[in-house]
C-alpha positions as CSV (number, residue, x, y, z in Angstrom):
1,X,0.0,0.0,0.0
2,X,3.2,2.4,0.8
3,X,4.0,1.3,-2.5
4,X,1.5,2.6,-4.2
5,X,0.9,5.7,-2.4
6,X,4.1,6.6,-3.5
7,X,4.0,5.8,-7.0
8,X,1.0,7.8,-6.8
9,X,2.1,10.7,-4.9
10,X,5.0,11.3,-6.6
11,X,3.2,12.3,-10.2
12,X,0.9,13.8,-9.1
13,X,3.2,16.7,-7.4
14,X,5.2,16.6,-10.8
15,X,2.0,17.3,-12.3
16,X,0.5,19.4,-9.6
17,X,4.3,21.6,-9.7
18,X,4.1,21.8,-13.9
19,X,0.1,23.3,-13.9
20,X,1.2,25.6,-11.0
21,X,4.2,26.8,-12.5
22,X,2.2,27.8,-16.1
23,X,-0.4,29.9,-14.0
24,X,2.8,31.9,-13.5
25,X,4.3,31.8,-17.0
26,X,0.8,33.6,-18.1
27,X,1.3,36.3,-15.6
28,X,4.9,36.6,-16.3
29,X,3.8,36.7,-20.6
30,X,0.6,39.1,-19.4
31,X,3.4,41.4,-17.6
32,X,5.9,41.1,-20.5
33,X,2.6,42.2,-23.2
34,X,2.0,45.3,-21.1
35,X,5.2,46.2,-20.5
36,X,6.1,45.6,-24.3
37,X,2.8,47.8,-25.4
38,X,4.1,50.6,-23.1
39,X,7.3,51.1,-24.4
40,X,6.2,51.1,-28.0
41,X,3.5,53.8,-26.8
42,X,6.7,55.6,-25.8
43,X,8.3,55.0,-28.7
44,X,5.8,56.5,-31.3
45,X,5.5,59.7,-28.7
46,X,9.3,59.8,-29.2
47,X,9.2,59.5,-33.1
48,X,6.7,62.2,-33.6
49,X,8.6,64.7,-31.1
50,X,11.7,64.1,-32.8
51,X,9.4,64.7,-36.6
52,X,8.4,68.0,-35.4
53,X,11.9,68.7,-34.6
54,X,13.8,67.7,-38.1
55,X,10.9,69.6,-39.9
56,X,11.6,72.7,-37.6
57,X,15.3,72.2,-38.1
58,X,15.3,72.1,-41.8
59,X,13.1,75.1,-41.9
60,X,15.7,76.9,-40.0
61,X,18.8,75.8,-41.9
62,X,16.6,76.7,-45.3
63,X,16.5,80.5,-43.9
64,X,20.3,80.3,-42.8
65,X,21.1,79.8,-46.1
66,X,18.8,82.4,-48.0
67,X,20.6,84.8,-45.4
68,X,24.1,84.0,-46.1
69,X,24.3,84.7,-50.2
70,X,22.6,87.8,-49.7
71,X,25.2,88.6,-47.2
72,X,28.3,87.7,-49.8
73,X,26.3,89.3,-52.1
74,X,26.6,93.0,-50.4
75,X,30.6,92.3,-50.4
């Protein structure tokens, strides 16, 4: 009967450890997801900050160099 109860028990906490553990890789995957879809919400805030400032940048090089020909061309 010891035996058996062993033969029994022992599985069954293999078994009972394996479904207990996956309960926690969901949570862990579930955290990873969130965290993942906050970063990339970061991300795209970051890209279109960084748009605004290339498109302001070229419009200020563009006027530096409409001022500096007319400048040579006063010399």
């Amino acid at each position: 009967m010891l035996m058996l109860a062993c033969a029994v028990i022992g599985p069954a906490a293999v078994v009972g450890g394996a479904l207990r553990s996956d309960g926690g890789r969901d949570k862990q995957i579930d955290d990873n997801t969130r965290r993942i879809e906050a970063l990339e919400a970061k991300d795209l805030a970051k890209s279109d900050i960084l748009q605004k400032i290339d498109g302001r940048t070229i419009r200020i090089e563009t006027k530096l160099e409409m001022m500096v020909p007319a400048k040579e061309a006063v010399r």
